[in-house]
C-alpha positions as CSV (number, residue, x, y, z in Angstrom):
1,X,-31.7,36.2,-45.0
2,X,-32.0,40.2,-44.0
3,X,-31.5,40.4,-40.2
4,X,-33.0,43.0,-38.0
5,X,-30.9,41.9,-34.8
6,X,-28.3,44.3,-35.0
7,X,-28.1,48.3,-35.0
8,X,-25.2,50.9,-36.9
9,X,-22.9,50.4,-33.8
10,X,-22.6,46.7,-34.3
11,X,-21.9,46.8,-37.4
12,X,-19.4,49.3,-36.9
13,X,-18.0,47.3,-34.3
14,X,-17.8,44.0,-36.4
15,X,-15.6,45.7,-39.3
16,X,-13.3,46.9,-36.5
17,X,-13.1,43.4,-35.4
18,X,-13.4,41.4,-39.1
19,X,-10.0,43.6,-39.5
20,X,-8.7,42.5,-36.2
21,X,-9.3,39.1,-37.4
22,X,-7.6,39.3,-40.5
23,X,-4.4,41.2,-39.4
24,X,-3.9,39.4,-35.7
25,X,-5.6,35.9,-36.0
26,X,-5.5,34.6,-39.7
27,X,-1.8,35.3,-40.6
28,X,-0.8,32.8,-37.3
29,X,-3.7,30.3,-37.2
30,X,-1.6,27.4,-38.8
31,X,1.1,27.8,-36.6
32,X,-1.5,28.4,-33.6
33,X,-3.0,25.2,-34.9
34,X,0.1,23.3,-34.6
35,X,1.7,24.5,-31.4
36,X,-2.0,23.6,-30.0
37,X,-2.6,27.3,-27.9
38,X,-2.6,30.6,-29.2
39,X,0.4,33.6,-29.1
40,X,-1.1,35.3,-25.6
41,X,0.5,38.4,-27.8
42,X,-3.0,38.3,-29.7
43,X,-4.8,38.2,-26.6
44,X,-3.1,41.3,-25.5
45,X,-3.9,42.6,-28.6
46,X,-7.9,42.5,-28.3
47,X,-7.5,43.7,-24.7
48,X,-6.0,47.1,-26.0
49,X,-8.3,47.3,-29.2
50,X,-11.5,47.1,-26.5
51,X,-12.4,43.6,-27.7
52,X,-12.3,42.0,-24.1
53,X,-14.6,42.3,-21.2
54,X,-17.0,44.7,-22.8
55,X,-19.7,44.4,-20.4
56,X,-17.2,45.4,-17.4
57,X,-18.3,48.5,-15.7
58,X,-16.1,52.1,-16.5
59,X,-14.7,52.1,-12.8
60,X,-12.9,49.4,-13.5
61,X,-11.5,50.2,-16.7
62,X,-14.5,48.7,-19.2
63,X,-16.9,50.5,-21.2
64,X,-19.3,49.1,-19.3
65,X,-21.4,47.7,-22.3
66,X,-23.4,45.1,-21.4
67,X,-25.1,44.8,-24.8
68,X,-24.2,40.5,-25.5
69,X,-24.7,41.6,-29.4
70,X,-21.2,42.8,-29.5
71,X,-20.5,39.1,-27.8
72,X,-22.3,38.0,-31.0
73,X,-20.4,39.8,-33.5
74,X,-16.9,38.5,-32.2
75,X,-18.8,34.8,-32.4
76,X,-19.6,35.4,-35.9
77,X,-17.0,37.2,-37.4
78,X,-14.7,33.8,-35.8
79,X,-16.6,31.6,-37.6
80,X,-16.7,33.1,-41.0
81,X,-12.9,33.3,-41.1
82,X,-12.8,30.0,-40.0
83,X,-10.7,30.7,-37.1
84,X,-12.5,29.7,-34.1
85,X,-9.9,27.7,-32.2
86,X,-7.6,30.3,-32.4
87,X,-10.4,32.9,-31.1
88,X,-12.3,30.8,-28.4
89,X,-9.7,32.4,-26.0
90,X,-11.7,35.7,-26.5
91,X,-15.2,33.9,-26.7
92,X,-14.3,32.0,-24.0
93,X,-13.0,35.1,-21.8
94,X,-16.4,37.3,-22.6
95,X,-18.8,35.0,-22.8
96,X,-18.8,32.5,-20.3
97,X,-15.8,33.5,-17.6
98,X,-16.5,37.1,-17.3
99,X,-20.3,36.6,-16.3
100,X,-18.9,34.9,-13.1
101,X,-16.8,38.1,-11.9
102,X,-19.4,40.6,-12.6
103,X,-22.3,38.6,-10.9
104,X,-20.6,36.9,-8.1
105,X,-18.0,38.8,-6.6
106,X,-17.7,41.5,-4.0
107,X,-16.4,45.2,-4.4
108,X,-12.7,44.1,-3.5
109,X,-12.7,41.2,-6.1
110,X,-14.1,43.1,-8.7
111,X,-11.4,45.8,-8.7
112,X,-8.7,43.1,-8.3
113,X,-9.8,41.2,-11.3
114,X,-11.6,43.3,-13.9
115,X,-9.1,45.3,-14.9
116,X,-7.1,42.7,-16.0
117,X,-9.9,41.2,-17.8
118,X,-10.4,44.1,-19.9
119,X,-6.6,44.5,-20.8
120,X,-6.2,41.3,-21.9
121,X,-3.3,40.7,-19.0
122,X,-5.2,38.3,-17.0
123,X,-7.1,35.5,-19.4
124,X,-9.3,33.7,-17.9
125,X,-10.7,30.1,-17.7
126,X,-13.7,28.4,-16.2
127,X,-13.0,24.8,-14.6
128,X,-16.1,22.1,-13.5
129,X,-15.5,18.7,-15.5
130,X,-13.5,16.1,-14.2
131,X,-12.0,12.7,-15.0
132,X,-15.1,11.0,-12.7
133,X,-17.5,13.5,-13.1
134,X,-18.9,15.5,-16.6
135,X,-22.5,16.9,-16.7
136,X,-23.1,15.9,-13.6
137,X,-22.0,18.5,-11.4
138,X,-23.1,17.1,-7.7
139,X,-20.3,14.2,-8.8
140,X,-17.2,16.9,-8.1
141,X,-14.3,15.4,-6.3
142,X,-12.3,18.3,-6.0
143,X,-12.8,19.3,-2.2
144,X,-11.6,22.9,-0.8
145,X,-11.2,22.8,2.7
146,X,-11.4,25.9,5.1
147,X,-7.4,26.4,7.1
148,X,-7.3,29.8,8.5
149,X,-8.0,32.1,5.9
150,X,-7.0,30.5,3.0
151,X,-8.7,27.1,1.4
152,X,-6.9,24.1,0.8
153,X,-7.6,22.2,-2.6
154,X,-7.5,18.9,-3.7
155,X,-8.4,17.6,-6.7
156,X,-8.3,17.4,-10.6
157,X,-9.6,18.7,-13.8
158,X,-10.1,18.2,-16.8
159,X,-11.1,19.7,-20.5
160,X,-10.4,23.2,-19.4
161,X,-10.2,25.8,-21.8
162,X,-7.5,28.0,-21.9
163,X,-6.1,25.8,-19.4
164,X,-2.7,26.3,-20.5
165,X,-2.7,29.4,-21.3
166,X,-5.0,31.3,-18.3
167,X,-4.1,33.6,-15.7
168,X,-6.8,32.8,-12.9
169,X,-9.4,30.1,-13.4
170,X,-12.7,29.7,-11.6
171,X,-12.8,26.3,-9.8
172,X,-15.9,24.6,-9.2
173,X,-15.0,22.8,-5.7
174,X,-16.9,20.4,-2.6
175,X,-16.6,22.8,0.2
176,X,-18.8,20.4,2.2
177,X,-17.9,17.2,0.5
178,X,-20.9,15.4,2.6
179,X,-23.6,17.7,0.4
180,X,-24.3,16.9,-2.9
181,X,-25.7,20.2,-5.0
182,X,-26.0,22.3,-1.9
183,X,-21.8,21.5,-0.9
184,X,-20.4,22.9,-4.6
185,X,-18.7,26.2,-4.5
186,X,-16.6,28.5,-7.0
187,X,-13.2,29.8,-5.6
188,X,-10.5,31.5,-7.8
189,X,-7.2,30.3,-8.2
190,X,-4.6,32.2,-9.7
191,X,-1.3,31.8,-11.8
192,X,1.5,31.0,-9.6
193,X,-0.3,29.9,-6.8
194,X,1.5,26.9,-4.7
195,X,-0.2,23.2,-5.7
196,X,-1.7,24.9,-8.3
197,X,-0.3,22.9,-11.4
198,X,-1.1,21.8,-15.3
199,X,-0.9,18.5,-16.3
200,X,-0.9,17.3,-20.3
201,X,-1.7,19.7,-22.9
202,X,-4.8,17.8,-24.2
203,X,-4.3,16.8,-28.3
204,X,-7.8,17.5,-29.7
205,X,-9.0,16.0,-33.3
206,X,-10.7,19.8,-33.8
207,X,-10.0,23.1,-32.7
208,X,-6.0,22.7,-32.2
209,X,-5.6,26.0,-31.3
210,X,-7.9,26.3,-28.4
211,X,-5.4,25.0,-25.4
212,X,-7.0,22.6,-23.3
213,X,-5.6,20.8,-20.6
214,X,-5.7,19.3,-17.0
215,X,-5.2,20.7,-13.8
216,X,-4.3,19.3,-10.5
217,X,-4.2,21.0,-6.7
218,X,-2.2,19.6,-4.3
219,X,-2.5,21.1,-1.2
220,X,-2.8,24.4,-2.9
221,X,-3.5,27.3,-0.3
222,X,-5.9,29.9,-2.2
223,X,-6.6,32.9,0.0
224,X,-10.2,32.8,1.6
225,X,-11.1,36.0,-0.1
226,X,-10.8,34.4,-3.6
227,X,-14.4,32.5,-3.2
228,X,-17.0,33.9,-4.9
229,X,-20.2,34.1,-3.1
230,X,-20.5,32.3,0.2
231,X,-19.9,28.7,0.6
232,X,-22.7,26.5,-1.3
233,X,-24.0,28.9,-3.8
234,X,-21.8,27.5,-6.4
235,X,-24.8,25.2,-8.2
236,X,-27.2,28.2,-8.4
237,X,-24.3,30.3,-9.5
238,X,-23.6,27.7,-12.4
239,X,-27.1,27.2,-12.8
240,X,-27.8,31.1,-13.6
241,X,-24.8,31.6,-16.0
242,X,-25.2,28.4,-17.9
243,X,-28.5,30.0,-20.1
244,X,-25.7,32.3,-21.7
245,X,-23.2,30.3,-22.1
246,X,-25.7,28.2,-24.0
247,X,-26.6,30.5,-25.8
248,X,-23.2,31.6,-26.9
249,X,-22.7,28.0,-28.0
250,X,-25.7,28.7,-30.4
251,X,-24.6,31.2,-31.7
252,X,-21.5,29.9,-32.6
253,X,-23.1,26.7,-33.9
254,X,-25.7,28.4,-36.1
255,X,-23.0,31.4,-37.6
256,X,-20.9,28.0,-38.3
257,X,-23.3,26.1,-40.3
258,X,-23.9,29.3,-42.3
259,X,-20.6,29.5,-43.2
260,X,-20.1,26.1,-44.6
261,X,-23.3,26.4,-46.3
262,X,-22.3,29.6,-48.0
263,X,-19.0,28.2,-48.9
264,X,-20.4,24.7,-50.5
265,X,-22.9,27.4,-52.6
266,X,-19.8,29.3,-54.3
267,X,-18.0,25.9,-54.7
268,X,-20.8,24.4,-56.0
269,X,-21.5,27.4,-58.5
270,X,-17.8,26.8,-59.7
271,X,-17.1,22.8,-59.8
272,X,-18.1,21.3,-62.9
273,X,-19.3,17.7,-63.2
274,X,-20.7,15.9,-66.3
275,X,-20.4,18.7,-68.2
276,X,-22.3,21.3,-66.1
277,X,-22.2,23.3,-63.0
278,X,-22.6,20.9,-59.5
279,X,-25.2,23.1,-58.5
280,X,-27.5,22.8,-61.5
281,X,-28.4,19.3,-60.2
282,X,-31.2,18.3,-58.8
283,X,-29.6,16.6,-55.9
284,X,-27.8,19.7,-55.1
285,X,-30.3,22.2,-55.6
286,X,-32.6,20.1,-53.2
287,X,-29.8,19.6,-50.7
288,X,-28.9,23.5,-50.7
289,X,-32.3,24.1,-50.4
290,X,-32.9,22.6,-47.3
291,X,-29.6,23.4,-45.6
292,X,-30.4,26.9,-46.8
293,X,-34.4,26.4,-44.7
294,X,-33.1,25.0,-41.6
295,X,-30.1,27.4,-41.1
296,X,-32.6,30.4,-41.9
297,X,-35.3,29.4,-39.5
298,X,-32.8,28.6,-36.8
299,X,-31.0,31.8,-37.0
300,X,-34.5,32.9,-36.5
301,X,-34.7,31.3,-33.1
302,X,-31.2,31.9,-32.3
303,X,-31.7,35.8,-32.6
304,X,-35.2,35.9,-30.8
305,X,-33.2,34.7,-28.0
306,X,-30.2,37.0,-28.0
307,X,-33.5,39.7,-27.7
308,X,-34.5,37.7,-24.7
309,X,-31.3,37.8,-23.0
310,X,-31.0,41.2,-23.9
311,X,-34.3,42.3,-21.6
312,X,-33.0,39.5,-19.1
313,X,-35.8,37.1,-19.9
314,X,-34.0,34.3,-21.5
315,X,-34.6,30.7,-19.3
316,X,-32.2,27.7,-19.2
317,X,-34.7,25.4,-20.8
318,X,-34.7,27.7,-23.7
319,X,-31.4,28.1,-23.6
320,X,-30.9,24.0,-24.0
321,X,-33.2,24.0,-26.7
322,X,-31.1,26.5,-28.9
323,X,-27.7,24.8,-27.7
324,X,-28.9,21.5,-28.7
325,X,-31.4,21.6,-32.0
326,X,-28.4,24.5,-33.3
327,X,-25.4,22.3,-32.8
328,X,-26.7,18.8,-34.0
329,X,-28.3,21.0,-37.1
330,X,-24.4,22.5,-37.7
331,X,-23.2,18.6,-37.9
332,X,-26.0,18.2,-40.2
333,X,-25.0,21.1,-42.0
334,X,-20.9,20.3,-42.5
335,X,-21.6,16.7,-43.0
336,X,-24.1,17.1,-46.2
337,X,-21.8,19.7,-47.5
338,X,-18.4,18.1,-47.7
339,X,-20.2,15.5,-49.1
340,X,-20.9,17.7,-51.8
341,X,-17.3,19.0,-51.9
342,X,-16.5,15.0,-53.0
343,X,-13.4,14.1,-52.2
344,X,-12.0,17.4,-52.0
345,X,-13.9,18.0,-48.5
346,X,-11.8,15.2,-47.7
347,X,-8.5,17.5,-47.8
348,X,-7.1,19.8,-45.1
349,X,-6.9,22.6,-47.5
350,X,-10.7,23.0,-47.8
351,X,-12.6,24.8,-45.4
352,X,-14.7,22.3,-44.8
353,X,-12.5,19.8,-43.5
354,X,-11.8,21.6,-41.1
355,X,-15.2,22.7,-39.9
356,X,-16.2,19.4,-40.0
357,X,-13.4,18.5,-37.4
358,X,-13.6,22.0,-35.5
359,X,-17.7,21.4,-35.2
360,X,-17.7,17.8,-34.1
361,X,-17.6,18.8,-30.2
362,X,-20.1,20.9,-30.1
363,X,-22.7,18.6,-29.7
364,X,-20.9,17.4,-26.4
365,X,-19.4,20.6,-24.0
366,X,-21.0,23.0,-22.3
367,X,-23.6,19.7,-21.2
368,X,-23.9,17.0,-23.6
369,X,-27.3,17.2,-26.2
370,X,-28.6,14.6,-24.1
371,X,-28.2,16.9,-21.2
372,X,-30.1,19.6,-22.9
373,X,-33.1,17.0,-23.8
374,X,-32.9,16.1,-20.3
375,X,-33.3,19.7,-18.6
376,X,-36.1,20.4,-21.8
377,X,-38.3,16.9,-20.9
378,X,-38.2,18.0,-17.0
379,X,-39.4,21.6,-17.5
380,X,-42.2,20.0,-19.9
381,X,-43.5,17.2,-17.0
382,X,-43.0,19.9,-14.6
383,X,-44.0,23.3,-15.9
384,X,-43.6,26.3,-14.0
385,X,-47.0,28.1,-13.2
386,X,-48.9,24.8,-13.7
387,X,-49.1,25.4,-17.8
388,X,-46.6,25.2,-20.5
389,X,-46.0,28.1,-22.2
C-alpha cells in the first residue's frame, strides 16, 4: 500500500537508522535475548547518532524536533528487523518517558535531565503498575511523604521497563494517600538514590531483551525538587500523555502485523506442498487476502492519527481505539500466519515464532484492551458537546 505519511527527511532519517539497526542491534540480539537487557553500549550508541530525545529543545542539547514521524520510523524500522525487544529501550525512552520531562517539568529540571536524555547517558523508565494495582491507577500504594525538602517513599513496582537497566525513573506515587485520583503524583527518582532498589529481573515468554523488573523504596529520600508538577496533578499528567503512548503502541502493533504478513507472502511464494506453490491455494490466497485488507485499512487509521497528533488534535478515546482494534488485529495477524508456516512457525528459527511470542503482550500493557473498550463505551454514553462525532 503507497503511503503519503512521510516526507524526503523521513525517509532519509529511516535508512540512517535501518543501518543503525543492522550494524548495532541485529549482530547482539541473541545474546541481548538471553542475558534478558540490552548492552547500554547500544544505547549510547543512538544517543550520539541523534536517535534519542529528538523532540528535546536545542538549549538543551536536542534538535528540538518535535515531529513524532521520526518516533514512527524508529517503531518501524524495529519491527521489520524483528528486533523490538532489543530496541524498546529507545521506543520506550522517546515515546512515552520523554513526553513527561518536556511537559511537566520546570526550567531547572529540564536542564538537569534533557541532556542526558539526548546523549543516551541517562535512560529512562516510566513506573505506575503495581503488584495490587494495574489499570487502575487511583489503586497506587506507593505513598511519598513530604520530610523537609526531600520526599520519603514507600512502596513497590512492578513490570517496569527498562527497570534494570534505567538511570532515573518517573514514579507514579500517593502524596495524599487519603485521595484517590486527585492524591497521585509523579516524582523522579534517580540511580543511586538511598532505598531506591531493584528486585527480580522479571523472565518474560516474549521480548527477552526488553529488561523488566521490580522496584522497591524503602525509606528512600528523593529531593523535593524532583516532583514534577505540584502535588496531585499526577492523574491529569498521565491522563494527557497516555493518547501517545497509545498511539505508539499502534504503531508498533500495526508495523508488526505487516511484517509477519509480508514474510508468510515470500514463504508462502517459496514452500511447495502437493506439488505446487502454498500460495497458489485457495485457502491461502483467501487468508493472505484478508490479512493483506485488514492490515491496509488499519495502517490507514493508524496514520490519520499520527496526522492528528501531529496538529495536536489527537484524543484518548481515539487513541484507545487504535491501541486496542491494532494490537488484537496483530495477534490475528501472527496467529493465521504461522499457521500457514506449518510446523515450521513452530521453530525458534522462524521469524514468526518469535513475533508470535514478542506480540502476545500487546494486547495487555499500556492499559489492558478491555481498558481501551472501557474509556471508548464511556466517551460514547457521555459525549462531549452533547453529540458524537
Amino acid at each position: 500500500m503507497r503511503r503519503d505519511l512521510f516526507d524526503d527527511v523521513h525517509e532519509d532519517f529511516r535508512a540512517s537508522f535501518r543501518a543503525f539497526v543492522r550494524n548495532e542491534i541485529v549482530p547482539h540480539h541473541e545474546k541481548w535475548e538471553a542475558a534478558g537487557r540490552v548492552d547500554k553500549a547500544m544505547f549510547r550508541a543512538a544517543g550520539e547518532l541523534g536517535f534519542l530525545g529528538m523532540a528535546v529543545p536545542e538549549e538543551y542539547g536536542g534538535p528540538g524536533e518535535g515531529d513524532f514521524r521520526f518516533n514512527v520510523v524508529i517503531s518501524e524500522e524495529l519491527q521489520r528487523a524483528n528486533v523490538i525487544g532489543s530496541g524498546m529501550c529507545i521506543t520506550l525512552h522517546n515515546d512515552i518517558v520523554l513526553p513527561y520531562l518536556l511537559g511537566a517539568t520546570t526550567e531547572e529540571q529540564r536542564a538537569r535531565w534533557l541532556p542526558g536524555f539526548v546523549t543516551g547517558e541517562a535512560m529512562g523508565a516510566i513506573s505506575m503498575t503495581e503488584p495490587g494495582a494495574g489499570s487502575d491507577l487511583a489503586a497506587i500504594r506507593t505513598t511519598a511523604a513530604r520530610d523537609g525538602d526531600h520526599y520519603v517513599l514507600n512502596g513497590s513496582k512492578t513490570f517496569v521497563t527498562n527497570g534494570m537497566n534505567c538511570d532515573l525513573v518517573v514514579v507514579a506515587v500517593k502524596t495524599d494517600p487519603a485521595q484517590a485520583h486527585r492524591g497521585l503524583s509523579l516524582i523522579v527518582v534517580e540511580d543511586g538514590t538511598e532505598g531506591f532498589g531493584r528486585g527480580r529481573h522479571l523472565r518474560k515468554i516474549g521480548l527477552r531483551s526488553q529488561d523488566t523488573a521490580e522496584l522497591f523504596f524503602s525509606d528512600a529520600r528523593v529531593p523535593a525538587a524532583n516532583l514534577l508538577g505540584e502535588p496531585g496533578t499526577g492523574f491529569g499528567t498521565l491522563m494527557r500523555n497516555l493518547a501517545q503512548e497509545r498511539l505508539a503502541l499502534s504503531v508498533s502493533a500495526i508495523t508488526g502485523a505487516r511484517a509477519v504478513l509480508d514474510w508468510t507472502i515470500d514463504y508462502c511464494r517459496e514452500r511447495e506442498v502437493f506439488g505446487q506453490r502454498l500460495s497458489s491455494l485457495q485457502n491461502t490466497k483467501f487468508v493472505l487476502a484478508e490479512l493483506d485488507t485488514a492490515t491496509d485499512v488499519a495502517q490507514v487509521y493508524v496514520d490519520h492519527l499520527v496526522r492528528r497528533h501531529l496538529t495536536g488534535d489527537l484524543d484518548p478515546e481515539d487513541a484507545a481505539k487504535a491501541k486496542w482494534w491494532t494490537t488484537e488485529l496483530q495477534q490475528d495477524v501472527v496467529n493465521r500466519c504461522l499457521q500457514l508456516h506449518g510446523g515450521y512457525g513452530f521453530m525458534e528459527e522462524y521469524p514468526v515464532a518469535r513475533a508470535f511470542l514478542d506480540a502476545r503482550v500487546q494486547t495487555i500493557y499500556a492499559g489492558t484492551n478491555e481498558i481501551m473498550k472501557e474509556i471508548i463505551g464511556r466517551s460514547i454514553d457521555n459525549p462531549r458537546g452533547g453529540e458524537r462525532r
